[in-house]
N, C-alpha and C positions, 0 to 999 in steps of 0.2 A: 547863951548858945542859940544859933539862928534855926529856923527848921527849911527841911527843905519844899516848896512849892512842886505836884506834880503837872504833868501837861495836862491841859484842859481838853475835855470832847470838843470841845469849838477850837481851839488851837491846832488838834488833830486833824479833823475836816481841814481847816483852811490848806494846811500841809499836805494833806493827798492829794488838793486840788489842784494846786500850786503845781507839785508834781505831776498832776497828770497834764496839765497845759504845757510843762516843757516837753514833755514825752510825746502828747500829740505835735505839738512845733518840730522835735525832732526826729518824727516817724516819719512826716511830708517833707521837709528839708530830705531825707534820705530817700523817699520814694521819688521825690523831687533828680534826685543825684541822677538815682538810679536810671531813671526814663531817658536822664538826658546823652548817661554813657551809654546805653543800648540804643539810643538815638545814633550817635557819635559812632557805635561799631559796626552798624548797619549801614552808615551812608562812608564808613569807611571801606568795608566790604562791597559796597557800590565801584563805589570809585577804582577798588584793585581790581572787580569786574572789567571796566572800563577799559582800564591801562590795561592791562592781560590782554584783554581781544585784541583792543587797537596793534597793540606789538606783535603780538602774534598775526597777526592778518596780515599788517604791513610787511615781518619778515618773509612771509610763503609766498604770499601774490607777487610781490618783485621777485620771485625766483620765475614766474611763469613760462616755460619754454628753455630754461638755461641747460647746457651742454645735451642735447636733441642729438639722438642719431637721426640719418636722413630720413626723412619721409613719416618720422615721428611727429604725428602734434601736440602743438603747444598748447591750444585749447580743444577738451571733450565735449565736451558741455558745457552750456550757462542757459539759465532763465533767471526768472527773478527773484528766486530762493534758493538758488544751484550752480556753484561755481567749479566743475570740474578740470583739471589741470595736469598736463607733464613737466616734470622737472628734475633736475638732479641736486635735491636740495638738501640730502643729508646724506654720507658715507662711512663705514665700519671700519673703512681699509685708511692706515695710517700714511698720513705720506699722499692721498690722493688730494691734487690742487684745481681740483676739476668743481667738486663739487665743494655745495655753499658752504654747510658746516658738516663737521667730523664728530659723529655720537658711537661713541664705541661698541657701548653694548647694543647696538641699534638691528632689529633681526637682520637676518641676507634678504630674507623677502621681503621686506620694505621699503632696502635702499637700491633698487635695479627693477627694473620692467618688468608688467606682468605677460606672461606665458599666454598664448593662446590657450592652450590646456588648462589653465588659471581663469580663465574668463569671469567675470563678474558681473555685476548688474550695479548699473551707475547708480550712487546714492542716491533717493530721492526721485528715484525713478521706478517703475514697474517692469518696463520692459527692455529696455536700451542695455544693452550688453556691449565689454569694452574687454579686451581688445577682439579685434575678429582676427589676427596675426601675429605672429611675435617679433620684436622688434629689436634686430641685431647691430653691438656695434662693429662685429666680424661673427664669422661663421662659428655658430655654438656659445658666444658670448653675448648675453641683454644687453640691452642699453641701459646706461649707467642711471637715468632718469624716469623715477617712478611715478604713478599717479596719484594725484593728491586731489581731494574733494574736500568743499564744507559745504555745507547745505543747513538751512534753517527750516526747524521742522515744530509743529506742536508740542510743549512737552504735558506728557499724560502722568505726571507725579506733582502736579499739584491742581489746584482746586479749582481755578483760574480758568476760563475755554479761552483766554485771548492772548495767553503767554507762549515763548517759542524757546529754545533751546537751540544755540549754534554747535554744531558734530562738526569733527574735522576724522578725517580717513583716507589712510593710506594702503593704497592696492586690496587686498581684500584683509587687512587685518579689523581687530576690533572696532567700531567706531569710540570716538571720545569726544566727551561731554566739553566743549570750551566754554559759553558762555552759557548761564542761565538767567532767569528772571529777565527776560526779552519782550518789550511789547515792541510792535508793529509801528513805525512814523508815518507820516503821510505820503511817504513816499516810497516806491520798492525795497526791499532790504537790499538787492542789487540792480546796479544801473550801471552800463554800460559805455565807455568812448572809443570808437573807432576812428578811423585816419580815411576822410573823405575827400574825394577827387571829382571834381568837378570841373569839366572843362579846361582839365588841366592845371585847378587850382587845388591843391591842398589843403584842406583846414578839420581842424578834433568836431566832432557831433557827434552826438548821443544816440543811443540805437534805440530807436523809437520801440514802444511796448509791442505792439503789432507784428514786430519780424522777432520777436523771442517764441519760442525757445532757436536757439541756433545750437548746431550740432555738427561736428568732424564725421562726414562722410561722402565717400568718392563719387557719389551718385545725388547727392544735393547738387540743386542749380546752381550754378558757377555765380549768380549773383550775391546769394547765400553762404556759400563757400567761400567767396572773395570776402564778404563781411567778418564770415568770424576768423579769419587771417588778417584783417587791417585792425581788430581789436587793441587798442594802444592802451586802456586805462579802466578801473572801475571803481566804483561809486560805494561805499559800504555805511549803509542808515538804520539805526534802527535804535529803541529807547531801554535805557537798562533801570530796572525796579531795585531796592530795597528789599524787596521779598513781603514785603507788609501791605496791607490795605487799609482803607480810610482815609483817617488826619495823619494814621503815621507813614502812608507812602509819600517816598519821596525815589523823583525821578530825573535823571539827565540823559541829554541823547547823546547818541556816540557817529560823528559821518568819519570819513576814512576816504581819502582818495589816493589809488592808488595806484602808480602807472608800471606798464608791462614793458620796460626796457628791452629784455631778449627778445619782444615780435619785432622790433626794429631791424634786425639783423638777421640773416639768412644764412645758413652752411652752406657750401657747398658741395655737391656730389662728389663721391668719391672721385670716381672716373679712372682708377686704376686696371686691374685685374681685366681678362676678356671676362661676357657674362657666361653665368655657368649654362650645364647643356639646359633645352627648353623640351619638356615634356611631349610628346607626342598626340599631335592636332587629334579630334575629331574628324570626318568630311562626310556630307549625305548631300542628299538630292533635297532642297526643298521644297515645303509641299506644294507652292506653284508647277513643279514641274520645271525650271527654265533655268533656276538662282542653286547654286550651290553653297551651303552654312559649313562654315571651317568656326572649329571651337575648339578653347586652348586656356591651360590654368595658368594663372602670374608665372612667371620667371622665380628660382631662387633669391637672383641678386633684386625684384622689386618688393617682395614682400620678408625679406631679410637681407645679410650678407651687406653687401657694399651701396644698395639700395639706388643706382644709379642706372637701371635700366629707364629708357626715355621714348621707346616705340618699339613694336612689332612687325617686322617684314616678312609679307607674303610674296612666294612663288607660283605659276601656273605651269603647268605642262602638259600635253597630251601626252596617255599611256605610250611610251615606245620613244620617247624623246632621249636623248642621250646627255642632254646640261640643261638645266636652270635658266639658267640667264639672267637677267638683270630682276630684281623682285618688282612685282605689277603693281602691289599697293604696300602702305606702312601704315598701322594703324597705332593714336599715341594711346601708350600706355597711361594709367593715372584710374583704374579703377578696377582691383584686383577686387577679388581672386578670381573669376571666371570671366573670361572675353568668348565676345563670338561677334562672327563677319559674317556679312551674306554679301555673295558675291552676284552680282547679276549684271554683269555684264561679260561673262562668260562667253564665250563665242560658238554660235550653232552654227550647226551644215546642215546637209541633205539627208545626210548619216545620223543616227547616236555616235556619239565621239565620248571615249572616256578620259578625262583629265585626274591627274592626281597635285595634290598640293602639299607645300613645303612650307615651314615657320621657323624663323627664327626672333632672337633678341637681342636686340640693339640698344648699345649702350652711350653717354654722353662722349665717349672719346672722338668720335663715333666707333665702336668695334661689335660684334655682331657673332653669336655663338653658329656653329655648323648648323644649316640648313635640316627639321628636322620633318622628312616625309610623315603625310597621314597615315591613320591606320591603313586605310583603304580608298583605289579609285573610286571614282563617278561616274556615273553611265548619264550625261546628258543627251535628253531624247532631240530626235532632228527637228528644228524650225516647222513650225506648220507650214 
């Protein structure tokens, strides 16, 4: 009868040791795994970063300016982290073929124009305020085409001073977060192409950094204003993170070029209806003594309605005259809300001579609302 041999302390030993080398080989093979799928999920989350912005940019920006009531613009703003924009890029109402896409539960206030009494302050901005009017596509009805902003801003939730966060915003709702984990390329996050005329030649340039910011207002220099109306395309640069730092960031850049189709194309003015009545002039003596200042708010149909008023015609007349006559100047419209004329070349006697003056609005048909006398004559003193 055999007996049984037990295990040895030294056979032990070898056995835990044994054991613990596979365990350590398969603790690093797993931590090994591990680093590499959390590698893999991160720069997979890069990447949908990536695609997401790209898509989403390309879809908004090509809408830039699409179905504009008149006198609505296309661009509010741009500099070179702020692209403000009108468009009618998304609708509630079923069945509309006007606008780009159809989001049902989309609010009313995000898919039509903001309200003067709405006014807001452009993203990314401190002071600029948008709209100064409201913008109809008939009387009491928005325009179907809302504003839309994204602007690239610092973001202050993480650790990082050099990372940015892309917002997208519409009219004054909530902002939203589109991309994150943003560093800066060497070149603007936004760049600009406009449609240059030169000597009667056409060709795309780049709006140099020096004339940024440009900005939608009737009172910018016509040079200025002709630029950011020839705006044909823009540039979208900038590098997206992982979210990590060190050995384990990993980064790609994202450019995006993007061009503005609807600034190619122009509505035209209503030119229907006559324009509605025009408010009732100002008229005083000014303080030269010689010049008479007639002052007068927009027309209904230039800062809403049919939007196709095109100038201002002025009448003269000495107190006691029985007609009009033919109006002595036309002043063009194209920078609401408040106009004002000096008139000076008014004509003196020997006498003070009191004149009164009449305004109307003139629209592209050409038709022109009833002649609307000032509050009050003018007492112009006699020639020295």
């Amino acid at each position: 009868m055999s007996k049984r041999r037990g295990v040895s302390l030294i056979e032990l030993i070898v056995a835990i040791l044994i054991m613990g080398l596979v365990m350590a080989a398969a603790q690093r093979f797993f931590v090994a795994q591990s680093k590499t799928f959390r590698r893999g999920a991160s720069d997979a989350v890069m990447l949908q970063n990536i695609r997401f912005g790209a898509d989403l940019l390309n879809q908004h920006l090509r809408s830039v300016g699409a179905n504009l009531t008149d006198g609505q613009p296309p661009v509010i703003y741009v500099d070179d982290k702020v692209l403000s924009f009108n468009a009618d890029y998304a609708t509630n109402t079923a069945g509309d073929l006007n606008a780009i896409y159809y989001t049902p539960k989309a609010p009313n206030d995000e898919v039509m124009a903001l309200a003067a009494a709405a006014q807001v302050t452009v993203p990314g901005q401190t002071s600029l305020k948008y709209p100064d009017f409201s913008y109809e596509a008939a009387v009491g009805i928005p325009s179907p085409a809302e504003m839309i902003t994204f602007w690239f801003a610092p973001d202050t939730e993480t650790v990082r001073a050099d990372d940015y966060v892309l917002w997208r915003q519409v009219n004054g709702a909530t902002p939203e977060a589109v991309v994150r984990n943003i560093l800066k390329d060497s070149v603007p996050f936004f760049r600009f192409l406009y449609l240059k005329d030169s000597a009667s030649v056409l060709s795309i340039d780049t709006v140099k950094a020096a004339s940024l910011p440009l900005q939608y207002n009737f009172s910018t220099d016509t040079v200025r204003l002709r630029l950011i109306a020839n705006l044909r395309a823009v540039i979208v640069s900038y590098i997206v993170t992982n979210g990590l730092s060190g050995p384990s960031e990993r980064t790609r850049p994202m450019n995006l070029i993007v061009p503005f189709p609807n600034m190619q194309s122009h509505q035209l003015k209503t030119c229907g209806n006559d324009p509605r009545p025009q408010a009732t002039p100002s008229v005083v003596l000014d303080a030269d003594g010689r010049s008479v200042d007639i002052g007068w708010t927009a027309n209904g149909d230039e800062t809403g309605g049919e939007r196709d008023i095109m100038s201002y015609l002025i009448w003269r007349r000495p107190v006691g005259a029985t007609s009009w006559g033919p109006p002595f100047i036309s002043v063009p419209a194209g920078n609401p809300p408040d106009y004002n004329f000096q008139d000076s070349s008014v004509p003196q006697d020997t006498v003070a001579v009191w004149w009164e003056y009449a305004i109307a609005a003139q629209d592209c048909t050409p038709s022109y609302s009833s002649p609307v006398p000032g509050m009050s004559a003018v007492a112009v003193p006699a020639a020295p």
